[in-house]
N, C-alpha and C positions, 0 to 999 in steps of 0.2 A: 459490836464490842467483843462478844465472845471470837470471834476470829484472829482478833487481833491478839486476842490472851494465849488461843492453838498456836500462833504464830510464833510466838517469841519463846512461849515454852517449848518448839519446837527447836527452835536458833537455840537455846540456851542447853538445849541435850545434845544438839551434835557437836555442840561445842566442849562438853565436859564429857562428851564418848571417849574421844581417843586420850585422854588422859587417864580416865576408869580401866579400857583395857590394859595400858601397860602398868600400868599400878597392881592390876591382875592378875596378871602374868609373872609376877615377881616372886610372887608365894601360892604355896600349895590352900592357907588360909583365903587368898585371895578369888582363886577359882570357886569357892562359893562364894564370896562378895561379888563376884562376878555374875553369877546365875542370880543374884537379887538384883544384882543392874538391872541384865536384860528381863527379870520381872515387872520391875519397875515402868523400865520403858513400855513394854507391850501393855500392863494395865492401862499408864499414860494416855499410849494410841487410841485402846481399845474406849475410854471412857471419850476422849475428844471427838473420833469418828465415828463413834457408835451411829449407824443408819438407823435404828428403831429411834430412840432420842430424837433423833433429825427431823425425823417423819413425824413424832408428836409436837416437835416445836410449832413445823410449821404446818399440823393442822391448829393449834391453836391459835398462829397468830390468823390463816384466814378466819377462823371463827371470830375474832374479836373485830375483825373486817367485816366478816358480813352483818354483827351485831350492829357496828358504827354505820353501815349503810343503810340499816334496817332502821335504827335510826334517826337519824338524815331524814332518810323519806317520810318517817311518820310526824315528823315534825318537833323533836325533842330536842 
């Protein structure tokens, strides 16, 4: 599910980038509207692909695996 949510919020910034920059571009105000875009988006990134995150999802979901086989076997 979480994928699907990176996904779209991904389509939905490249699709409202090129309108941000020329909006930007217009005014000297904008040039720092601008620097909070590209804030923006890199937090974005940074919080969706974060590797450390990644690596504790997925020891937790094996652990809630090895819980449910552990278990399975004992008979519960």
């Amino acid at each position: 599910m979480e994928w699907v949510i990176a996904i779209g919020l991904t389509i939905v910034l490249a699709a409202a980038l090129p309108r941000a920059i020329v909006a930007a571009k217009k005014s000297v105000r904008g040039n720092r509207r601008m620097a909070g875009v590209a804030l923006s988006i890199g937090l974005a990134f940074s919080f969706l692909h974060d590797p450390r995150k990644q690596e504790v999802i997925e020891n937790i979901a094996k652990r809630e695996s090895d819980d449910a086989d552990r278990d399975h076997q004992s008979g519960l």
